[in-house]
C-alpha positions, 0 to 999 in steps of 0.5 A: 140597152134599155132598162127594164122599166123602159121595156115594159113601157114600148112592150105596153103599147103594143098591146095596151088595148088588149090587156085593158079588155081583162084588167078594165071593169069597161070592156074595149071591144072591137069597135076599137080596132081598125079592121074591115067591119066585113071581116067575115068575108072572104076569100078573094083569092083562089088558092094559097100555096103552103111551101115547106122550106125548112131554111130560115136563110132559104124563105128570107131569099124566097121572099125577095124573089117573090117566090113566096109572098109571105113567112108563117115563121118569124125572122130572126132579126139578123135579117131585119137590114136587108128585109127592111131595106127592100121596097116589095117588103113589108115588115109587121111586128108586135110584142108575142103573146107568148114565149120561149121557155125550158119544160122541166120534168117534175116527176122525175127525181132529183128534178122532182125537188122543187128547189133544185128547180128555183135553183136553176132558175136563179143561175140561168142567165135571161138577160144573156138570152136578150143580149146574145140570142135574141139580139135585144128584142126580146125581154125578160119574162118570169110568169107563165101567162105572156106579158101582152096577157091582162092576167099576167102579173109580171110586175107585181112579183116580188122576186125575178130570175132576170139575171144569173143569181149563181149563189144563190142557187148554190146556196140552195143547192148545198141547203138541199145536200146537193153535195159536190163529189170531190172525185168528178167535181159535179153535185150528187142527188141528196140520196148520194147519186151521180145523176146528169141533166140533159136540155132537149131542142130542135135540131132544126133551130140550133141558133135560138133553141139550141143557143138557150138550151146551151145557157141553160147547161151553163148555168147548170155547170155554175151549180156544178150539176154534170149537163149537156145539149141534146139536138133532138126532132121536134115532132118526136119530143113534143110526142114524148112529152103529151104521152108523159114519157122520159126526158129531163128538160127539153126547150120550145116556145109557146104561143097564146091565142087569147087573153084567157087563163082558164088553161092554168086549171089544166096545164099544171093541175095534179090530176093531169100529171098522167093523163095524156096530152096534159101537163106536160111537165108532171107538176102536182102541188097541193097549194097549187091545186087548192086556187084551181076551183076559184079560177074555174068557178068564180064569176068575178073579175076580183075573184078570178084575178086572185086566184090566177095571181096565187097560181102565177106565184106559185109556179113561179116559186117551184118552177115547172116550166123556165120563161127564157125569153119573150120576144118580138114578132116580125115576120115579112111580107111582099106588099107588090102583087096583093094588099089587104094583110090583117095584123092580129094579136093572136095569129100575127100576119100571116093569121086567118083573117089575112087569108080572107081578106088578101087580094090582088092591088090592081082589083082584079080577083083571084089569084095563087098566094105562096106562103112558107112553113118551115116544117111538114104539117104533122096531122091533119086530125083536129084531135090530134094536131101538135104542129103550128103549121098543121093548125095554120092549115087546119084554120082555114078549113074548119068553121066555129060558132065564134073566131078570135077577132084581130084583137082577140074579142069573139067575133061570131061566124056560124052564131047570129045571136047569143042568150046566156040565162042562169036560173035569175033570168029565166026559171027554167035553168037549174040553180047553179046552172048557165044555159046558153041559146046560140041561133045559128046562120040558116045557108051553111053548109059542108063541102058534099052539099050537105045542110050544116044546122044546129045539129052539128053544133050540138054534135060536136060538143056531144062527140068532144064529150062522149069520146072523153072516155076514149082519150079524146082531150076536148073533153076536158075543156067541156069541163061541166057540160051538161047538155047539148041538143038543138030543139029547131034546125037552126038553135043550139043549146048549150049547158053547163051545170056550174057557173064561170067566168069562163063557160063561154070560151069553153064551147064558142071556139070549138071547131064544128064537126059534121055529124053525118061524118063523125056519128056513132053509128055508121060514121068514124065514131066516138073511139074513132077520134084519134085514128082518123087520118084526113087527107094523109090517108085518101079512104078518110073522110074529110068533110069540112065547111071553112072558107078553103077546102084542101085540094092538094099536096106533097109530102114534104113539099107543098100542101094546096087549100083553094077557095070554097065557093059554097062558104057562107061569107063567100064574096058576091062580088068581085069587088073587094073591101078597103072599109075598116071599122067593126061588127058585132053579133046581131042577137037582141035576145032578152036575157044576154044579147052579144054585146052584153055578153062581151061584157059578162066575160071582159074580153078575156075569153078563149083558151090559150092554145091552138089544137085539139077541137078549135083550140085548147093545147098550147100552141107549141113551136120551135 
């Protein structure tokens, strides 16, 4: 096996461009990777085919017989011979910018004891999860910001929960007056109750969920705490656990779509330990809290770092959430009918930008790409999405001022150019303040036919916004906004009454509604925001302006997006790119050109996460 150090040198050189973008003064942008400088256009194929099968021994065969071309699920590596061993099949891999790990609730006593938490952490056994469930490709991991994360300060931490330290975590336990009951032999609560702890994870992974979940109760039994495994639908815990509801530990992973950790202000912030569809774990510490407006508000890098690295430790210290595993990505695809896959840090192989730009060996356009998903979409509400394989839909239809490159830098897709002004460049900004001036793409347009202008960026922060009050999470990424409007057709203008580092990924990644659609006043409206049901409900509109638009489906069989012709970037030709290199944005404004503003942000920009308004709810998956 390979020692830990060993580990982290292989796992570095995954990523190593990547976490340089947040640790390095020098920005590594997107000249640095190959893929096509024309990534923006697309697609070149007619329709991809989402296919629900459930089986992970079912896609593997479906990919051998070309009945699909590729997995948006990763394979467990017990398939990596025969995958490998075939020559229509390709395999991509990459350490995950993400992880397995237990949600611990921390409202709930005695698991409100910070201590009963370390203590569980310490008896639970990572490096037997690396060994027997994973196979080796995995490795141990104890922040919560992923390891491929610059942020993340994994090998700075002066302690770690690798292996199983049962005593001691029955020494805190005795410490803490956990005292056994001689009679049933399991540890009572301080104030002399029985109590039990019962680790949730989807019935449809009994290997690895339910495998991890079963080490968790092992250690658990070595602290002589009474606990058990509970098979569970994973739609139906991840539901109870955005609405704050009952359960004690439940186990799923979580994916990262940026090198960003803003979310650290909202995931686990006290204040969102009841509002809905945050903090999942009910966590509220007072020291944790007291770094979170350093990390929001701080323009430097120094001033970030330590801030992220205070609430790294302290997460670490009172354990609401148990990093089991971080593991490697593979996922497999055919390479006999279509060529021009897109590796990407964030979305892997089977991401965006292989949608736009997958077409046919032999030159020839068009063509059906079958893809498996291993769960039916949940939702097709952009507000609302709890599923990877809702969002792997969604992401093709929705456009945004920006997109996560493949190497997670902004890559612009409506925005022609970016000036970003405080109250030193330009007078005219409040003190305090940082406005930014977004020039938009003049042949847009929504799939009725519909112009798309800035009025529509502008809208859509305003609707995130005025919808708050009704429940609507997008509001909270907004944070500070304090204005949105667009003084010509093609200008937005977004501002924010605070300065941050992070006030760029705050609105550039959202996906941009149509506001003929979605206004107040003769559309779904700001309270309408969770009741709109697309595609799921015939009589919802479902206006949107991505590079596919939906066309058809079976519930629980298949869901079809085909080619929008109207897209912008559309190809104007049949031929199709094999030129790799970069693109940046076009602006040369005055104050804060793209390039520039790349630079202000360190390539750390973007929330983690996948869903509600172009992403800021971690990405949750099985």
């Amino acid at each position: 096996m390979l020692t830990d150090r060993n580990k982290r040198i292989i796992a570095f050189t995954f990523v190593a461009a990547f976490v340089f973008m947040a640790v390095s003064p020098a920005l590594v942008t997107t000249a640095d990777a190959a893929f096509p400088s024309d990534l923006n256009v697309g697609p070149y194929v007619d329709k991809f085919v989402f296919k629900v099968i459930a089986n992970q021994d079912q896609r593997i065969l479906a990919l051998q017989a070309g009945e699909i071309e590729m997995d948006n699920s990763f394979f467990d590596p017990v398939h990596l011979p025969v995958l490998d061993a075939d020559p229509d099949i390709d395999i991509f891999s990459a350490l995950r910018n993400g992880y397995g790990h237990i949600t611990i609730n921390c409202r709930d006593y005695p698991l409100n004891i910070s201590g009963f938490r370390r203590a569980f952490a310490y008896a639970y056994d990572k490096t037997r999860v690396t060994v027997e469930i994973m196979d080796g490709f995995s490795q141990e991991q104890d922040s919560l910001v992923p390891y491929p994360n610059g942020w993340c300060i994994e090998d700075d931490m002066p302690y770690h929960y690798y292996t199983a330290q049962v005593d001691i975590g029955n020494r805190i336990l005795d410490r803490l007056g956990f005292d056994i009951d001689p009679v049933s032999g399991f540890r009572n609560a301080p104030d002399g109750s029985p109590f039990n702890v019962v680790i949730e994870y989807a019935s449809s992974s009994p290997e690895i969920a339910g495998g991890t979940a079963q080490i968790g109760v092992d250690a658990l039994l070595d602290l002589h705490v009474n606990a058990e495994t509970r098979a569970a639908d994973f739609n139906e815990y991840i539901s109870r656990l955005d609405s704050h509801g009952d359960y004690d530990m439940v186990f799923f992973a979580l994916n990262f779509g940026s090198n960003d950790v803003d979310w650290l202000a909202r995931e686990y912030w006290s204040e969102n330990a009841d509002v809905p569809y945050q903090n999942p774990c009910n966590f509220a510490n007072a020291s944790y809290d007291a770094w979170r407006n350093q990390l929001l508000y701080s323009t430097t890098y120094e001033d970030i770092y330590e801030a992220s690295y205070n609430m790294q430790m302290i997460l670490m210290e009172n354990v609401p959430r148990l990093v089991v595993y971080e593991n490697t990505y593979m996922q497999g695809y055919r390479n006999d009918v279509f060529t021009g896959h897109v590796p990407d840090l964030g979305s892997y192989i089977s991401g965006p930008w292989t949608f736009r730009k997958i077409h046919k060996i032999d030159g020839t356009p068009g063509g059906t790409v079958p893809i498996a998903i291993s769960q039916e979409p949940d939702s097709f509400n952009i507000f609302t999405i709890t599923s990877a394989y809702s969002i792997a839909i969604a992401e093709e239809l929705w456009p945004s001022l920006y997109k996560y490159s493949p190497d997670l830098t902004p890559w612009p897709e409506l925005a022609e150019n970016l000036v970003t002004d405080t109250h030193d460049t330009n007078p005219d900004v409040p003190v305090g303040h940082t406005r930014f001036t977004i020039d938009i793409i003049q042949n847009a347009t929504w799939n009725d036919g519909t112009p798309l202008t800035a009025e529509d960026v502008a809208f859509t922060y305003t609707y995130a916004f005025e919808s708050g009050p009704y429940g609507n999470p997008g509001a909270a990424v907004l944070g500070d906004l304090v204005a949105a409007y667009a003084p010509t057709p093609f200008r937005a203008i977004i501002e924010f009454g605070t300065e941050s580092y992070w006030h760029f990924s705050n609105f550039a990644f959202f996906w941009i509604i149509p506001k003929h659609i979605f206004n107040d006043v003769d559309g779904i409206g700001y309270a309408g925001w969770n009741t709109w049901n697309p595609v799921f409900d015939p009589a919802e509109p479902h206006v949107n302006s991505g590079p596919f638009t939906f066309t058809d489906y079976e519930a629980g069989e298949f869901y079809e997006i085909s080619a929008n012709e109207d897209y912008f970037y559309y190809p104007q030709e049949t031929e199709t790119s094999t030129g790799t290199g970069t693109g940046t944005g076009t602006g040369t404004g005055t104050t804060t050109t793209f390039n520039a503003m790349l630079a202000i942000v360190a390539g750390a920009v973007g929330a983690a996460v996948v869903i509600l308004v172009g992403g800021f709810v971690l990405l949750r998956q099985k």
